[in-house]
RODOLUM-411917 format. One line per 8 residues: number of its first residue (from 1); their letters; for each residue x, y, z of N, C-alpha, C. Coordinates in Angstrom, 1 decimal. Layout:
BEGIN
NUM	A	X,Y,Z,X,Y,Z,X,Y,Z; ...
***
This chain:
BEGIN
1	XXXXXXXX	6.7,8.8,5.6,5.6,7.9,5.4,5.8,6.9,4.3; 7.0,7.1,3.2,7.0,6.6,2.2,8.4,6.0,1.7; 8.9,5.9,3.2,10.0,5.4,3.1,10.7,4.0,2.5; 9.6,2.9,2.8,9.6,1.8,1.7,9.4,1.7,0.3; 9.9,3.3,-0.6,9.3,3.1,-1.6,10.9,3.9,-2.3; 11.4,4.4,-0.7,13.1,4.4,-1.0,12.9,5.6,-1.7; 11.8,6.7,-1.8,12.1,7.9,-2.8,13.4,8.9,-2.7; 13.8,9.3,-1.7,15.2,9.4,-1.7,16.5,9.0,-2.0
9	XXXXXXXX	16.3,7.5,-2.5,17.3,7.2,-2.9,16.9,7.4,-4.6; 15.8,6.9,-4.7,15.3,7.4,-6.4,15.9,9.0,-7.0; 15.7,9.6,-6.1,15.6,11.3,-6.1,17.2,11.6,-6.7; 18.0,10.9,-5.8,19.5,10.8,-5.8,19.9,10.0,-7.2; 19.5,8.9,-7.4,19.8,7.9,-8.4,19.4,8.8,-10.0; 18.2,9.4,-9.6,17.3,10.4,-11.1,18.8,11.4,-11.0; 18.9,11.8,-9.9,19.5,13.3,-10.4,21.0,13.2,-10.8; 21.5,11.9,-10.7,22.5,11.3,-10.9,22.8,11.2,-12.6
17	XXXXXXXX	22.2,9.8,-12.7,22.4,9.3,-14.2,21.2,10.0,-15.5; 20.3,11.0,-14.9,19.4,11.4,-15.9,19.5,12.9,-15.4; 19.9,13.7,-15.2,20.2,15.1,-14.8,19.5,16.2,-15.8; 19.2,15.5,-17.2,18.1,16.7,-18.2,16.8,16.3,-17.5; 16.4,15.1,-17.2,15.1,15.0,-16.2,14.9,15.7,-15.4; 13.7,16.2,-15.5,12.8,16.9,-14.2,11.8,15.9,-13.9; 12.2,15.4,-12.3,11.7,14.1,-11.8,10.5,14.8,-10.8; 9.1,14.7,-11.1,7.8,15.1,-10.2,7.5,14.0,-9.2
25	XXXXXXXX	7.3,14.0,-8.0,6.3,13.3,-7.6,4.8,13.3,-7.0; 4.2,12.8,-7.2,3.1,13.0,-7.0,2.4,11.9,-6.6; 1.7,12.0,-4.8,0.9,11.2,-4.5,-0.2,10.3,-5.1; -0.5,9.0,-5.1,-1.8,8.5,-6.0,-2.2,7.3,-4.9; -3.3,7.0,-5.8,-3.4,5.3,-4.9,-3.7,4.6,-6.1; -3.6,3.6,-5.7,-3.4,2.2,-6.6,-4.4,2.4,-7.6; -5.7,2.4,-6.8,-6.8,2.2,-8.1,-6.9,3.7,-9.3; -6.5,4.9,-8.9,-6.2,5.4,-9.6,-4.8,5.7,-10.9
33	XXXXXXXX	-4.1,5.0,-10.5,-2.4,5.0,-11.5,-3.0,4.5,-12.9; -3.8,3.7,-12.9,-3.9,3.1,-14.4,-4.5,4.6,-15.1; -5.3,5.4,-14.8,-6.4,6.2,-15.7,-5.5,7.3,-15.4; -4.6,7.2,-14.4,-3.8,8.6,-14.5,-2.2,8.3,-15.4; -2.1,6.9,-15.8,-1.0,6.9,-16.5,-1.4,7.1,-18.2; -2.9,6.6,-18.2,-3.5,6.4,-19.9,-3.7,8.2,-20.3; -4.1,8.6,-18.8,-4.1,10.4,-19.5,-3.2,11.3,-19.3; -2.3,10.3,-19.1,-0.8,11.2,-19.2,-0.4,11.7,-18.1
41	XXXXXXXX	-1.0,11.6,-17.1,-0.8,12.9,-16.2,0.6,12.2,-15.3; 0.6,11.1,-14.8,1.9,10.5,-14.9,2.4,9.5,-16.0; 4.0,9.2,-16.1,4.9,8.5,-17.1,5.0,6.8,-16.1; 5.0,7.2,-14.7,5.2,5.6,-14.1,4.4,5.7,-13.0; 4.2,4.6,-12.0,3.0,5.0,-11.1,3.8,3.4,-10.4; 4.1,3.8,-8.9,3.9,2.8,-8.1,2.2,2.4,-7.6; 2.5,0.8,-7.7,1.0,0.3,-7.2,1.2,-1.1,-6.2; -0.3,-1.7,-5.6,0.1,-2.6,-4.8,-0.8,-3.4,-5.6
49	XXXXXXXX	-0.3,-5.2,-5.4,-1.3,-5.9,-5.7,-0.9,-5.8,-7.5; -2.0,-6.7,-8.4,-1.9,-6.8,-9.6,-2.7,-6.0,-11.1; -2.1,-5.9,-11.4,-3.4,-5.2,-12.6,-3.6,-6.0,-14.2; -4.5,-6.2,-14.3,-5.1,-7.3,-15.3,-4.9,-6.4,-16.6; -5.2,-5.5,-16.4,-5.2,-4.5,-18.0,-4.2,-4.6,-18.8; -4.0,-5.5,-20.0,-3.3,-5.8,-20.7,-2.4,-4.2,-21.5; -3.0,-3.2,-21.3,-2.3,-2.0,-21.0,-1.6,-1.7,-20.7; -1.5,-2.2,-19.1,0.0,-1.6,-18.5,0.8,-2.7,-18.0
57	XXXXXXXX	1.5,-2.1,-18.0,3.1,-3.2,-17.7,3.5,-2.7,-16.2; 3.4,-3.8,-15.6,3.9,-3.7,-14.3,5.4,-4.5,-13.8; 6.4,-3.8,-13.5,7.8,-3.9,-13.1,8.0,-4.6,-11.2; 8.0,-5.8,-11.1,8.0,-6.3,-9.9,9.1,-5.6,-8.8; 8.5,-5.0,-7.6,9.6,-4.7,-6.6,10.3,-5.7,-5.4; 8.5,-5.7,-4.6,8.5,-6.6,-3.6,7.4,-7.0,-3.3; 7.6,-7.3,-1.8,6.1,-7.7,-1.3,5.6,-7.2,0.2; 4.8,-6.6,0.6,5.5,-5.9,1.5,3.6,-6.5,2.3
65	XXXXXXXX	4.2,-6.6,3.8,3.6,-7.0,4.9,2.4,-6.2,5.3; 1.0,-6.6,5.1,-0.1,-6.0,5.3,-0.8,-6.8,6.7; -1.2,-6.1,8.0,-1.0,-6.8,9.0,-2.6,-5.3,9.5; -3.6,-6.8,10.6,-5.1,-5.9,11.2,-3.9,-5.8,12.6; -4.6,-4.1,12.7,-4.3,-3.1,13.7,-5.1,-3.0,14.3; -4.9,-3.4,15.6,-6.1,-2.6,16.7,-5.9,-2.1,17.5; -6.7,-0.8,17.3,-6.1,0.3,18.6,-6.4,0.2,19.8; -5.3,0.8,20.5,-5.7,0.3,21.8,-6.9,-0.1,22.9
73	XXXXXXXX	-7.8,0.8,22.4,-8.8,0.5,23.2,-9.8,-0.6,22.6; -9.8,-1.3,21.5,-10.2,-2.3,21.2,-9.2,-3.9,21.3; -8.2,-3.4,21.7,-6.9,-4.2,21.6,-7.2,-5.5,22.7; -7.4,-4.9,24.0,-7.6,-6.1,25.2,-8.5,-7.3,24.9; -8.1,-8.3,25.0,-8.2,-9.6,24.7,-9.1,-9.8,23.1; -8.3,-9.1,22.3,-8.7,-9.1,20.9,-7.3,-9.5,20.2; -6.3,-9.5,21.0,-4.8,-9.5,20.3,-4.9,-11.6,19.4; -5.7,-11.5,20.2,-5.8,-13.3,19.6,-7.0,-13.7,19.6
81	XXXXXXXX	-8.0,-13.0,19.2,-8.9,-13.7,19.0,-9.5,-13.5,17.8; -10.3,-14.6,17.1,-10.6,-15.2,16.1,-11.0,-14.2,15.0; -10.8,-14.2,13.8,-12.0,-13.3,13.1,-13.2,-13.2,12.9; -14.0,-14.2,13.5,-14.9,-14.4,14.4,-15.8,-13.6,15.0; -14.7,-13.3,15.5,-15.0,-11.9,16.8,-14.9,-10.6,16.2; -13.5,-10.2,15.5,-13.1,-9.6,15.0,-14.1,-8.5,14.7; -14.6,-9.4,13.6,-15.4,-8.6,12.6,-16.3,-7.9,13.1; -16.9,-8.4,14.2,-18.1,-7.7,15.2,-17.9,-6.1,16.0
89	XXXXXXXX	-16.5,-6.2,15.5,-16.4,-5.1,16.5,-15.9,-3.5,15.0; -16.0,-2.3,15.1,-15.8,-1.7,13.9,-13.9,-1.3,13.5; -14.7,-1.4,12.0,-13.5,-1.0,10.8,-13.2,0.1,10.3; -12.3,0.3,10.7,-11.7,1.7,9.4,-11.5,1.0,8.5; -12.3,0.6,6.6,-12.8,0.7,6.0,-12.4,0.9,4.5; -12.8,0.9,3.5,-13.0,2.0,2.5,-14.0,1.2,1.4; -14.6,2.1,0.4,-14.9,1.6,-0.2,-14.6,1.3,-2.1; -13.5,1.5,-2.1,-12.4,1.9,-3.0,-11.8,0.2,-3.4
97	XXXXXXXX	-11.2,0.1,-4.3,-10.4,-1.0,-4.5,-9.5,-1.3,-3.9; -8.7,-0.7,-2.7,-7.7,-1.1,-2.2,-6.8,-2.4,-2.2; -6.1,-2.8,-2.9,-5.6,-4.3,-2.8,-5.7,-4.9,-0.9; -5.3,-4.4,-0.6,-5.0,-4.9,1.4,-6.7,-5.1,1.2; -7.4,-4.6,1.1,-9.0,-5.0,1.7,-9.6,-5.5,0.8; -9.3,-5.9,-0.8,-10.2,-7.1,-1.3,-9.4,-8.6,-1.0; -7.9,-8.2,-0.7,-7.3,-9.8,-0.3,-7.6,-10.2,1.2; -8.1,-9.3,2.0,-8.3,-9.7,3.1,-10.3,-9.7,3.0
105	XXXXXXXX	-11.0,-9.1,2.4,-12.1,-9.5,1.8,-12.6,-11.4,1.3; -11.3,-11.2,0.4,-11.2,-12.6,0.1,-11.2,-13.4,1.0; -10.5,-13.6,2.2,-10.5,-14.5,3.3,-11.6,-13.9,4.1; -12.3,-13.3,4.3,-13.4,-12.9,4.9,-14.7,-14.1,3.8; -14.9,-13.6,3.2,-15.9,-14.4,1.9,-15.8,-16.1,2.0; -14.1,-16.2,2.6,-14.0,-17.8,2.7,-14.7,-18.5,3.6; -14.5,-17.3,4.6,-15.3,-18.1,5.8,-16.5,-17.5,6.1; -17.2,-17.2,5.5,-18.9,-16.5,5.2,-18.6,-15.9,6.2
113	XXXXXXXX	-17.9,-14.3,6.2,-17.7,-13.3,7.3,-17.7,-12.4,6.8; -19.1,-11.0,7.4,-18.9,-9.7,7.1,-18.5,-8.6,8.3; -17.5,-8.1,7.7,-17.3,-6.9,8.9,-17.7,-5.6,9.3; -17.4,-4.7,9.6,-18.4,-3.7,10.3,-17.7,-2.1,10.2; -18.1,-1.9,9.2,-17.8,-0.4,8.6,-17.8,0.7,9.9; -16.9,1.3,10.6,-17.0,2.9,11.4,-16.4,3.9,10.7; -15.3,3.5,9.7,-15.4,4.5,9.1,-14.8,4.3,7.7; -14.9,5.2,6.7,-14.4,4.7,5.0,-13.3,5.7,4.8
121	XXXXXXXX	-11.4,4.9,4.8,-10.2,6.2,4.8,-10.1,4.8,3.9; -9.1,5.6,2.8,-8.1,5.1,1.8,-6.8,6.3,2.0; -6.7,6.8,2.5,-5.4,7.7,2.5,-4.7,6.8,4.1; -3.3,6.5,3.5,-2.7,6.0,4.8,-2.8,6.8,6.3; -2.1,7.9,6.0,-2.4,9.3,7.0,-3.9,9.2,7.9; -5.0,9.1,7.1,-6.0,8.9,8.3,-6.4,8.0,8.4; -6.1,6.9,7.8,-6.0,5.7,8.3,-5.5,5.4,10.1; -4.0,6.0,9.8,-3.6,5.7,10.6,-4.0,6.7,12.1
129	XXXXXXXX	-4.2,7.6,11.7,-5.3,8.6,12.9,-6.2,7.7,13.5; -7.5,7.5,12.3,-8.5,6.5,13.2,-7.9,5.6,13.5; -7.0,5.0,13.4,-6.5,4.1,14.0,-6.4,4.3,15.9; -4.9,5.6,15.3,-4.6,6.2,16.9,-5.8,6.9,17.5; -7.2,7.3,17.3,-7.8,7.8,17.9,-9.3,6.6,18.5; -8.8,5.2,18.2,-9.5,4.4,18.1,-11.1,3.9,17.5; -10.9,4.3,16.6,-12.5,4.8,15.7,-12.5,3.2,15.2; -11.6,2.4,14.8,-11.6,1.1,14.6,-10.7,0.1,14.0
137	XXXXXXXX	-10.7,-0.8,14.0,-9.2,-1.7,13.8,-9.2,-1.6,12.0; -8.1,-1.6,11.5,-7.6,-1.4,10.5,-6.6,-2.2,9.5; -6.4,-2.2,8.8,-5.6,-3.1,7.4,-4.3,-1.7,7.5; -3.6,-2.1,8.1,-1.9,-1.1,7.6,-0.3,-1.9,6.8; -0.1,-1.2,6.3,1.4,-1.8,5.8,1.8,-1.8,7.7; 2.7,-3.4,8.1,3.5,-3.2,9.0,4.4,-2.2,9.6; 5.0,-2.4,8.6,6.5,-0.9,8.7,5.5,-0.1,9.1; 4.3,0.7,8.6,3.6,2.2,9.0,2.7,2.1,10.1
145	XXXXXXXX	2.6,0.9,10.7,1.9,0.5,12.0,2.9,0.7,13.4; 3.9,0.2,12.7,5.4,-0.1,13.6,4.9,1.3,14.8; 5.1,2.4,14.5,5.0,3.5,15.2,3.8,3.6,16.5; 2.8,3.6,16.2,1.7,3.6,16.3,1.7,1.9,17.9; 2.1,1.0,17.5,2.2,-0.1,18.5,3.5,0.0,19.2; 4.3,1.1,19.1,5.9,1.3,19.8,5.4,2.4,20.6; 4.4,3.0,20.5,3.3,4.7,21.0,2.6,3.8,22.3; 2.2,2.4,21.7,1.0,1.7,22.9,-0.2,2.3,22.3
153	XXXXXXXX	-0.4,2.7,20.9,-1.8,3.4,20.7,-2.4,2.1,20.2; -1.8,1.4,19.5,-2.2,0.1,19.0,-1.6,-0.9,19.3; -2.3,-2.0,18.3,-1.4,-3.2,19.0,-2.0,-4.6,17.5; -0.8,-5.4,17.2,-1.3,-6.1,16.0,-1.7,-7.6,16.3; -2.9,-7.6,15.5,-3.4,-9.0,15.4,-2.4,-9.8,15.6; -2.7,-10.8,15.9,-1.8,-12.1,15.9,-1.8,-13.3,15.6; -3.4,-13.0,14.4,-3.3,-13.5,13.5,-2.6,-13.7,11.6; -2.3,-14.0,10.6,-1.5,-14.3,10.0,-1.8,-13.1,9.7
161	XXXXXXXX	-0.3,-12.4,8.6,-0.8,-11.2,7.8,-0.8,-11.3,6.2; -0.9,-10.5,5.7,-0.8,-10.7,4.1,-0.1,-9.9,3.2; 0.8,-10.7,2.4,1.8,-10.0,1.9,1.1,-9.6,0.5; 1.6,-8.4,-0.2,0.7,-7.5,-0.8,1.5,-7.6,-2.2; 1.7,-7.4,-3.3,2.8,-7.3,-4.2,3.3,-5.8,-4.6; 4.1,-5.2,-4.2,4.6,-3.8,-4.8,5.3,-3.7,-6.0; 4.5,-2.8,-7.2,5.6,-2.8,-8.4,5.6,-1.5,-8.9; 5.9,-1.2,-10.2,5.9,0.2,-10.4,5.6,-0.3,-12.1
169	XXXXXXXX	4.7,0.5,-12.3,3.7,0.5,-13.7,4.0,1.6,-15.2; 4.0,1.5,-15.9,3.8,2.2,-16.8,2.6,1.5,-18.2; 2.2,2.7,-19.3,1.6,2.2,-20.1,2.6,1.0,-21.1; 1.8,0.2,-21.5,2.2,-1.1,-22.1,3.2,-0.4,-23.4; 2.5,0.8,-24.3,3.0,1.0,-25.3,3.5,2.0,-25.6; 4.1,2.5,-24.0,5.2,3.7,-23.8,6.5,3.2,-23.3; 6.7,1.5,-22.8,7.9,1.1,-22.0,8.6,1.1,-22.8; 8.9,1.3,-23.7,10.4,1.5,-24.8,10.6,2.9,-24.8
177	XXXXXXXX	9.9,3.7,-24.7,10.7,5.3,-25.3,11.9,4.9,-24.2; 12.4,5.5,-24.4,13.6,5.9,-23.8,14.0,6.4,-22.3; 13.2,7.5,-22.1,13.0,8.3,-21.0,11.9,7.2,-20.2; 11.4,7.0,-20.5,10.2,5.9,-19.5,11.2,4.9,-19.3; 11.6,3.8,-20.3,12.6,2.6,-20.0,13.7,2.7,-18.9; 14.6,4.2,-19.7,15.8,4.2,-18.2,15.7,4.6,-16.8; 14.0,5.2,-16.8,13.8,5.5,-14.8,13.2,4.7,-14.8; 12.1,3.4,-15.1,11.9,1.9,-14.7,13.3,1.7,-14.5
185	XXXXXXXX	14.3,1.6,-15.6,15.5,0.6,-15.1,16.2,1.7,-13.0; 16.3,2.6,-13.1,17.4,2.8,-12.1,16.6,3.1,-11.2; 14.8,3.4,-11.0,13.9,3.1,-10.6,13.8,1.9,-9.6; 13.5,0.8,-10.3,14.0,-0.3,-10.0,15.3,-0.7,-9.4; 16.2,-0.6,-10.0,17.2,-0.8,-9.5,17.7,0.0,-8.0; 17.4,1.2,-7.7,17.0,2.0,-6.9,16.5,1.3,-5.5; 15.4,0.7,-5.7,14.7,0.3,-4.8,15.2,-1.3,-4.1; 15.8,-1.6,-5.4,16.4,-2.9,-4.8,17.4,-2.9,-4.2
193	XXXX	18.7,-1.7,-4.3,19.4,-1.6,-4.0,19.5,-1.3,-2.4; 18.1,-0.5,-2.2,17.5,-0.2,-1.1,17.1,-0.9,-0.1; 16.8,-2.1,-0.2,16.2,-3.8,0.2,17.5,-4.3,1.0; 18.9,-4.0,0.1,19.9,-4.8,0.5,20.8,-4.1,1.7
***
């Protein structure tokens, strides 16, 4: 599920050049990494989208393709039509900060458009269920949709999508120790290397 984020190659690169490290991972979502990096409970936190808190320092990766899913049974003659329409019909949801749903919120707002709540998931995983069980069209990373429209369970708008920013964060006034600085660096480098 988390293959664009290259942990495998991280896992290999950690156990490589830092070997006294004991490397954890642990699932998060975006809007949580800031309060779980200030209380320690992680040292770095991948996130989507930007964070304004002059606190934390964000390490640019990429930008990765956020694209509306509709499952199949809402799919027929919706593959092209307007947001307009769209919205009238229901959303898998959330009511969380999610970066993918306030930038696509934003372009909703532009064109005085509200949409239509069936259900409230912030975890990718049931996201993408309601999705395949058709409970309502959805905001997915591409790559994690790919599956899902190669099944025939869904099928993607065809209207534009929205690219998201992926970076990896730590606190502002922990990016020098040492141990924090050299897994941002092979971290990063890690993932880039992973791109090419």
């Amino acid at each position: 599920m988390f293959s664009f984020l290259n942990i495998s190659g991280i896992s290999r690169t950690m156990a490589r050049t830092m070997p006294e490290i004991k490397t954890s991972f642990i699932e998060t979502q975006t809007f949580t990494t800031p309060q779980m990096l200030t209380s320690r409970q992680i040292d770095l936190g991948f996130h989507f989208g930007e964070f304004k808190d002059p606190q934390i320092c964000s390490y640019p990766l990429s930008r990765v393709m956020i694209r509306v899913v509709l499952p199949a049974n809402l799919a027929k003659d919706n593959e092209t039509a307007p947001l307009e329409r769209l919205v009238k019909l229901p959303w898998v949801w959330t009511r969380h900060c999610c970066p993918f749903h306030l930038a696509f919120k934003k372009q909703l707002n532009l064109l005085n458009l509200t949409l239509t709540p069936a259900a409230d998931a912030v975890d990718e995983n049931i996201v993408k269920e309601l999705v395949k069980s058709g409970t309502g069209i959805a905001l997915m990373q591409e790559d994690q949709a790919l599956e899902l429209v190669e099944q025939d369970k869904a099928k993607f708008w065809q209207g534009p999508g929205i690219q998201i920013p992926l970076a990896l964060a730590c606190l502002e006034n922990r990016k020098d120790e040492k141990t924090i600085a050299a897994s941002a660096r092979a971290i990063t480098q890690t993932h880039m290397d992973g791109r090419n």
